[in-house]
N, C-alpha and C positions, 0 to 999 in steps of 0.2 A: 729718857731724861731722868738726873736721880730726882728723887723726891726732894730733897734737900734743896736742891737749886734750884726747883722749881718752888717750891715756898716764898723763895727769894725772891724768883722774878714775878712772883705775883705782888707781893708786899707795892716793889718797889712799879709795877707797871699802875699799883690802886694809888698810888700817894700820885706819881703824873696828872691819870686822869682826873683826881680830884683839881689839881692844881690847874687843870687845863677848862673843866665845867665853873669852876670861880670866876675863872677869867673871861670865859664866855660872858658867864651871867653880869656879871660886871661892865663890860662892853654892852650888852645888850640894854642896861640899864641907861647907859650913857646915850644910846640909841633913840631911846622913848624920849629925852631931853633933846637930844641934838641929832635930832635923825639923819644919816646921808651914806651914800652908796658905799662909798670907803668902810663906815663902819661895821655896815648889815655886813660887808665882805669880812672884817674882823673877827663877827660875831659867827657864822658859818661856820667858818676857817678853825675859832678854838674849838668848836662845839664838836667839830668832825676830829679833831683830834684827841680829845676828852671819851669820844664813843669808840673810838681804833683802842687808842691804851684801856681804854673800860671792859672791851672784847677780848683783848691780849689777856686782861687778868683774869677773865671769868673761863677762856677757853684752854689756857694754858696748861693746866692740870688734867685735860683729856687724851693729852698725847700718851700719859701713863695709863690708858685707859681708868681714869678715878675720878669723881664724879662727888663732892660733896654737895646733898640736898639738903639741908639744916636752912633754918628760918631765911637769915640774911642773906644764905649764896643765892637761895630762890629770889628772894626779892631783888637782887643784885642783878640778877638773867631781864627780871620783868624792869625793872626799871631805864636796864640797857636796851632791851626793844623796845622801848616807849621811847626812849630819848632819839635812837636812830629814827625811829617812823617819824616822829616829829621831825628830824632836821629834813630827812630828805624831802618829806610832804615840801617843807619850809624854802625849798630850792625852787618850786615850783608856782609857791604861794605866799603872800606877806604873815609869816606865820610866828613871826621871832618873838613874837609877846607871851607864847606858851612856856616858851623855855625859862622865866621865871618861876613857875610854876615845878615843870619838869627837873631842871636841872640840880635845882636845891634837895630835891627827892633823892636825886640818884648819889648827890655829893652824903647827904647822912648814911644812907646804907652802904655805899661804900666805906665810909668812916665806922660805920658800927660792925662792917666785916674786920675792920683792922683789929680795933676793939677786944671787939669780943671772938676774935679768932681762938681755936685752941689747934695749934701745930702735933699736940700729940695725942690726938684725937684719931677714931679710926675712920679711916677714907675708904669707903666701896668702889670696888672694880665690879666693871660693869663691861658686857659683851657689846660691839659696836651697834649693833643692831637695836639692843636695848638701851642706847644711850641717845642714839637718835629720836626713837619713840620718845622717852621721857622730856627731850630737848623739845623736841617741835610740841607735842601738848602744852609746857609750860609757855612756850611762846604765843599758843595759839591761845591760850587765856589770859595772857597778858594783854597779846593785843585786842580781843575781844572785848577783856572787863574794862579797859580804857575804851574802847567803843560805848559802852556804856554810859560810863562819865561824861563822854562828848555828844551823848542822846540828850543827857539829861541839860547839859548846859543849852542844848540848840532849844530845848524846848523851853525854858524859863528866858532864854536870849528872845526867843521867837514872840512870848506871853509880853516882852516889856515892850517890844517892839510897837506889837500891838495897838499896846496902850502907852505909849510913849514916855517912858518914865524907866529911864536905863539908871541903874546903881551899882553899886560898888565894882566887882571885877567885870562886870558887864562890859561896864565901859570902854577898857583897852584890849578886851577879845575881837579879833577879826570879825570881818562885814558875815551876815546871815551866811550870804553865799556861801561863801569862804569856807564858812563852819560847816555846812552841808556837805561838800563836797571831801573836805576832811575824812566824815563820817563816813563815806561811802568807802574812802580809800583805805580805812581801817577795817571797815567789814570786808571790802574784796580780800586784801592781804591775812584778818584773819580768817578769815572759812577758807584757802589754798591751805593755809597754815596747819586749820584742823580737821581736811582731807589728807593732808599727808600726815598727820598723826594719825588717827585715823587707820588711814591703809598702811604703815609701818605696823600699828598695834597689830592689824589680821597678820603681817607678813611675821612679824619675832614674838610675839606673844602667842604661847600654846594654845591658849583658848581664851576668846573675850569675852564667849556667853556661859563661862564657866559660873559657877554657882555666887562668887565672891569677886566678882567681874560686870554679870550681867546690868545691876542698875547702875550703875557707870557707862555701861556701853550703851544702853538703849536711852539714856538720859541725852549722852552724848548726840548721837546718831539725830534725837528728836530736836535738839537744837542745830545741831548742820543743815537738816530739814527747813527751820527757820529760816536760818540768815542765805541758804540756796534761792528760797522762795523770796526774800526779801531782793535781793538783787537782783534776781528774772521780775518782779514784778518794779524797779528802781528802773531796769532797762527798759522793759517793753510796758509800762503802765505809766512808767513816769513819779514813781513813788517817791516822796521824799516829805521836809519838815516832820510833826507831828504823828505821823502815820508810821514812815521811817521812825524814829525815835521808840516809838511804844513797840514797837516787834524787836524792836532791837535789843531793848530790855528784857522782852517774851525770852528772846534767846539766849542771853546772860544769864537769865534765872533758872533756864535748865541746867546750862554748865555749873553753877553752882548747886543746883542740885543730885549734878552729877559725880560732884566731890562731897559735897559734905552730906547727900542721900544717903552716897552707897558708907559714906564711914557712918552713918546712921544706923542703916543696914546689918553693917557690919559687927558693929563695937557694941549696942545698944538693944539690937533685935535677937542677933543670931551669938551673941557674947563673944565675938573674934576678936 
């Protein structure tokens, strides 16, 4: 595909899904006022179509094998896997009051891709093998670090509960349950996620425990450990609220210290 036309079809597939995540949110908003099955059906309908053209424009540019990582494409990728995880969680569970939340996130950074695009900027080609590696890690931290967020909400959700005395966004987030179960389905989907990063990295990646590698990998590795352990012990112990929430964060805070360790490491220790 030339480069050229493919500029194009990305422009124009970012302005749709913008235009398609409004209208969701919009519709959904109508929803919380005048709730009924027609609309939840509405509200789905644009949201899956918002996340297709959001896909089409972030994947488009791979067919040339090229790959731009720059601030907003990255957050472009993470906010597109949060938006799917959320709808399709949302097909199974009353879960449409996230997409407030969710949707407005994804409408600005696609906005700020258009923005602050530069078309004659240089774009990296990248080996399929290595493209996939870098795809599914960033995915696997996407969905993870929003596993986080949704630890943290179950536990102050869980704290008002408690003590009876629900405020502000408390209020129109889904039942306990709800949110539990949520949580689990973003920790299963991330740790597959970042098992196949993961074993893509051992399979196109020369060396992981290379000198300028290693805390990144073992940082990694010791949170896969976590969230593996957290769902053996979710299934067979029963794990969840509170208990679920704080490992879960354990495990967040390794992958963060898995990226911003090793560029510690890196940039700071070793002068790279």
């Amino acid at each position: 595909m030339h480069l050229g036309i493919a500029i194009h079809m990305v422009t124009l597939f970012t302005l749709i899904a913008i235009t398609f995540y409004i209208l969701s949110g919009v519709a959904q908003y109508t929803a919380i006022r005048q709730p009924s099955p027609r609309i939840r059906a509405r509200v789905l309908s644009l949201g899956s179509l918002a996340i297709i053209f959001h896909g089409l424009a972030w994947f488009t540019p791979l067919f040339n094998q090229t790959m731009d990582l720059r601030f907003f494409q990255v957050g472009s990728l993470i906010s597109l896997v949060i938006s799917a995880l959320i709808l399709i969680s949302a097909l199974r569970k009353p879960l449409e009051s996230l997409f407030l939340g969710v949707f407005p996130m994804a409408i600005i950074i696609l906005a700020c891709n258009l923005v602050f695009s530069d078309n004659n900027s240089v774009v990296k080609h990248y080996d399929t093998g290595l493209m996939s590696h870098i795809i599914l890690s960033i995915m696997a931290y996407s969905v993870l670090s929003i596993a986080a967020f949704q630890a943290i909400l179950l536990m102050v959700q869980d704290h008002q509960l408690k003590h009876k005395h629900m405020t502000g966004i408390m209020r129109v987030l889904p039942p306990l349950q709800t949110m539990d179960r949520l949580l689990f389905d973003m920790i299963s989907i991330g740790t597959l996620l970042l098992t196949l990063a993961i074993g893509s990295g051992f399979i196109f990646l020369d060396d992981l425990f290379a000198q300028h590698l290693v805390h990144k990998t073992a940082f990694t590795l010791m949170a896969w450990a976590v969230y593996s352990a957290l769902l053996l012990g979710h299934w067979r112990l029963g794990w969840r609220g509170n208990v679920a929430s704080k490992w879960t964060l354990v495990g967040t805070s390794l992958l963060i210290l898995a990226y911003f360790g090793s560029k510690l490491v890196l940039e700071i220790i070793l002068k790279r």
